[in-house]
N, C-alpha and C positions, 0 to 999 in steps of 0.2 A: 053605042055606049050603053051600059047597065049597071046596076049596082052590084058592086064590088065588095066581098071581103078580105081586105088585105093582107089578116092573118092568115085565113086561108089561102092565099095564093101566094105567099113567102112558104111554108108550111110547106104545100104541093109545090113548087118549082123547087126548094132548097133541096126533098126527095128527091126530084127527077136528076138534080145534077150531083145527089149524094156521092154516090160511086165512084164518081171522078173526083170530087173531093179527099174521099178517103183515100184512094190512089198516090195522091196527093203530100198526103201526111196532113190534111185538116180539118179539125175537129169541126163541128157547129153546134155552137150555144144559142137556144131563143131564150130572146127577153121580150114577153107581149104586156104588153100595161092590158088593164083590165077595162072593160066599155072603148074598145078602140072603135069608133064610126064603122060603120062602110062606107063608101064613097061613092060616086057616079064616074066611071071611066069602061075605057076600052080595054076587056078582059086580056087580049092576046097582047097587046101592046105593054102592060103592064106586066105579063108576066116574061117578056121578051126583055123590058130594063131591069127585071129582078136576077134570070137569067145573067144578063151581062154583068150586072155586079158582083152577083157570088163569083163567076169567072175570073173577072179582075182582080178580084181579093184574091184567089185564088194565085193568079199569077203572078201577084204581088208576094207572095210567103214561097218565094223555092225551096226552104227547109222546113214548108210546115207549120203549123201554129195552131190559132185556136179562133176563129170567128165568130163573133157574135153579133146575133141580128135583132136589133129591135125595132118593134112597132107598136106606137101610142098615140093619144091622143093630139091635138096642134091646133091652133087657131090662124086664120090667115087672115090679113086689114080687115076692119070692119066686123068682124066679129065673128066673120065663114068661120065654120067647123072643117077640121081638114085630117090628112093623118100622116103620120113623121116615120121615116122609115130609117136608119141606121144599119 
């Protein structure tokens, strides 16, 4: 585990999988809140569920559409700092 910028690893995977999206017929919108944490996680694994999300969305719109990905701030019980991905 390390410390994680979320934005940047939505940011660099939604690239890597761009191509196929536009393919596709779908657009990607970001919406970043401003002061979004980093985190403490495991880089690859994290970018492997981000991966698989844009995928799914993906094959969820057969005609296409318009994605949008957000990532902001979140708190979790007790008052953890955390980060909220959409």
């Amino acid at each position: 585990k390390t410390t994680v910028d979320v934005v940047k690893e939505v940011v660099g995977t939604s690239e890597l999988i761009n191509p196929h999206l536009r393919k596709a017929g779908v657009a990607v919108r970001h919406e970043f809140a401003d002061r979004t944490p980093v985190i403490c996680a495991d880089r690859q694994k994290l970018r492997q569920v981000i991966l698989n999300l844009l995928s799914n969305a993906s094959d969820a719109m057969p005609s296409g559409g318009e994605l949008t990905l957000r990532v902001g701030p979140d708190e979790l019980p007790h008052g953890r700092a955390a980060v909220r991905f959409e």
